[in-house]
C-alpha positions in Angstrom: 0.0 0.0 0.0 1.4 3.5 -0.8 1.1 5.9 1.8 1.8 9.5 -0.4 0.5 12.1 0.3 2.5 14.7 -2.0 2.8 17.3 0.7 6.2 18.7 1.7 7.0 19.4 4.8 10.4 21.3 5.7 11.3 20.6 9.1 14.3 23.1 10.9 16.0 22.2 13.9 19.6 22.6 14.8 19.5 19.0 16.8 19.9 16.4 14.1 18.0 13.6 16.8 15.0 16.0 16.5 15.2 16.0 12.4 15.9 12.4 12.5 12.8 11.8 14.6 10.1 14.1 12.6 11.5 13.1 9.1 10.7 9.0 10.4 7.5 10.3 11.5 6.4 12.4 8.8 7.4 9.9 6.1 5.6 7.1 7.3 2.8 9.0 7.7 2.8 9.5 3.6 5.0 13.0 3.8 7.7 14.2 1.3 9.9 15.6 4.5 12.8 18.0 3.9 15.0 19.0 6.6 17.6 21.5 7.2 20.3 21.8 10.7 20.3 25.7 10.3 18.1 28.5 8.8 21.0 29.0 5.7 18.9 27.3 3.4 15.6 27.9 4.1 15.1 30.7 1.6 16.8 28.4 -1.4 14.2 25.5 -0.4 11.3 27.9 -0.1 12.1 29.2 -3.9 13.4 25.7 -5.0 10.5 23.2 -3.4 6.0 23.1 -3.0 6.2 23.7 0.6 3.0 22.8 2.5 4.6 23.4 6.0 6.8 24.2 8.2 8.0 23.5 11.6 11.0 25.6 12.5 12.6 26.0 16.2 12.4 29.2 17.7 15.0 29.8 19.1 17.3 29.1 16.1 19.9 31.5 15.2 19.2 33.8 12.9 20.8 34.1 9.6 20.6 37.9 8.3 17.2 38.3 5.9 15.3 35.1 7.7 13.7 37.3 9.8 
């Protein structure tokens, strides 16, 4: 049975076990998951990907223009 949803979700976290844990959970839920470690390449995936969602930390660092 295939799960797919074909909804992206970008997760951003700067601890990888938190990435690792959503992008499991996501997936087998049916979710394209994309995850980054640091806000530097948010911007790039929001003008290179369909975003659907995301869940971002909030207390990340923050890179200049990803405020």
């Amino acid at each position: 049975m295939n799960n797919t949803i074909n909804q992206t979700v970008l997760i951003v976290d700067d601890e990888e076990d938190i990435l690792d844990l959503m992008e499991y959970t996501l997936s087998k839920e049916g979710y394209d998951v994309i995850t980054c470690i640091d806000t530097s390449n948010v911007r790039d995936m929001l003008d290179e990907e369909n975003i659907s969602l995301i869940l971002m930390v909030r207390n990340l660092t923050v890179v200049e223009g990803s405020k």
